[in-house]
C-alpha positions in Angstrom: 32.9 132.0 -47.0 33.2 130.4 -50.4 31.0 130.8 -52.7 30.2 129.6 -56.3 26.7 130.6 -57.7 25.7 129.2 -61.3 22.8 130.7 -63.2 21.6 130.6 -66.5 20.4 127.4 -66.8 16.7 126.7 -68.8 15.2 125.3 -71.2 16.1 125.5 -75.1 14.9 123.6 -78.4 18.0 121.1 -79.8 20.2 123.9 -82.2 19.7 127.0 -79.5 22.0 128.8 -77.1 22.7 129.2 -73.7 24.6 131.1 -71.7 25.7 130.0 -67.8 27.4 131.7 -65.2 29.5 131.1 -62.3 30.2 134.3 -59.8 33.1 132.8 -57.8 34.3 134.8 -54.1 34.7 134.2 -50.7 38.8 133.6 -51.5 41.4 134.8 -54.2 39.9 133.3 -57.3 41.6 134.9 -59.5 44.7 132.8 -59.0 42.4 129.8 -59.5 41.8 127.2 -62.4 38.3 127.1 -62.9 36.0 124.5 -64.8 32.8 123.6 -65.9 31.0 119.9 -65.1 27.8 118.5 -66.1 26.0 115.3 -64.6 23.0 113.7 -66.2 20.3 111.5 -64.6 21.8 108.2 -64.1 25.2 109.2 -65.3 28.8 110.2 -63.8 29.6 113.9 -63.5 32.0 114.6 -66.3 34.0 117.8 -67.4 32.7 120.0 -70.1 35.7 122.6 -70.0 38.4 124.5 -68.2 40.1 127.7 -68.2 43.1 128.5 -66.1 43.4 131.4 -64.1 44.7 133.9 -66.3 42.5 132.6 -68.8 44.6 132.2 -71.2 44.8 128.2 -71.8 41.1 126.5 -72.2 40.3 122.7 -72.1 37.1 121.4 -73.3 36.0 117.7 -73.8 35.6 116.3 -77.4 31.6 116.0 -76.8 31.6 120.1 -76.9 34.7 121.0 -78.9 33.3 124.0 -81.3 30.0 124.7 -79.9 30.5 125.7 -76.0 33.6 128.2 -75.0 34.5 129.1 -71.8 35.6 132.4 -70.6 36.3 134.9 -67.3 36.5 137.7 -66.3 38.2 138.7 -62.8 37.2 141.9 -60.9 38.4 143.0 -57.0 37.1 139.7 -55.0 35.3 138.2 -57.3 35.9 136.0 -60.6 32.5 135.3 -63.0 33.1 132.2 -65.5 31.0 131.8 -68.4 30.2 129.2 -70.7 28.5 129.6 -73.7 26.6 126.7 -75.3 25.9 127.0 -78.9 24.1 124.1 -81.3 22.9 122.9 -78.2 21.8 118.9 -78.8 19.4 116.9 -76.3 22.1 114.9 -75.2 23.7 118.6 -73.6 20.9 118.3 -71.0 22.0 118.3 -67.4 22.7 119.6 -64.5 25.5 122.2 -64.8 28.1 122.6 -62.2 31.3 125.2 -61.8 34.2 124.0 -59.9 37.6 125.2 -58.4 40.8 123.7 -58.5 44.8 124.5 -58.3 45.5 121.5 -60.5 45.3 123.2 -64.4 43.9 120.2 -67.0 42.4 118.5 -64.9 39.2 116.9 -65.5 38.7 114.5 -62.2 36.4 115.8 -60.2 38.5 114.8 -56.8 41.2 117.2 -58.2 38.5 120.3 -58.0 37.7 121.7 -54.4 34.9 124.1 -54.4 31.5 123.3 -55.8 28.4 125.8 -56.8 25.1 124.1 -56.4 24.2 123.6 -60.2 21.7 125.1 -62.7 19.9 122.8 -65.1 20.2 122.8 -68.7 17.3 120.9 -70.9 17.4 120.9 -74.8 14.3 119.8 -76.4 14.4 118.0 -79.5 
């Protein structure tokens, strides 16, 4: 069975850090691209940042550039992604999802196939 499990999520004052995790396993993840989404109330889930499967080439949106970073690390049937959120603004708060997908740069959300549940992020001003 697949399984992607987020934590970290919580709530921060506007200028602190966060960090989120995504323990990925159930298939061979680490041949997978993985990224990080986020979806607001009332807003369209958009992509926050990517890393491919050897995790050497990462994608972030503009909105995040220089304050989150995405990383992985890949152990026997399992692959965790992290992303850590630094000068963390109100407008960061969210839900947070992780997603799989074969398709590197990619930041539709049809192109990703496996879904965690999402952990909430909410920055205080």
């Amino acid at each position: 069975q697949v399984q992607l499990i987020e934590s970290g999520g919580g709530l921060v004052q506007a200028g602190g850090s966060l960090r989120l995790s995504c323990a990925a396993s159930g298939r061979t993840f680490s041949t997978v691209n993985m990224g990080w989404f986020r979806q607001a109330p009332g807003k369209e889930r958009e992509f926050v940042a990517g890393i491919s499967w050897s995790g050497g080439r990462t994608l972030y949106a503009d909105s995040v550039k220089g304050r989150f970073t995405i990383s992985r690390d890949a152990a026997k049937n399992m692959v965790t992604v992290y992303l850590q959120m630094n000068s963390l603004k109100p407008e960061d708060t969210a839900v947070y999802y992780c997603a799989a997908t074969a398709t590197w740069r990619t930041i539709t959300t049809l192109d990703y196939n496996y879904w965690g549940q999402g952990t909430q992020v909410t920055v205080s001003s």
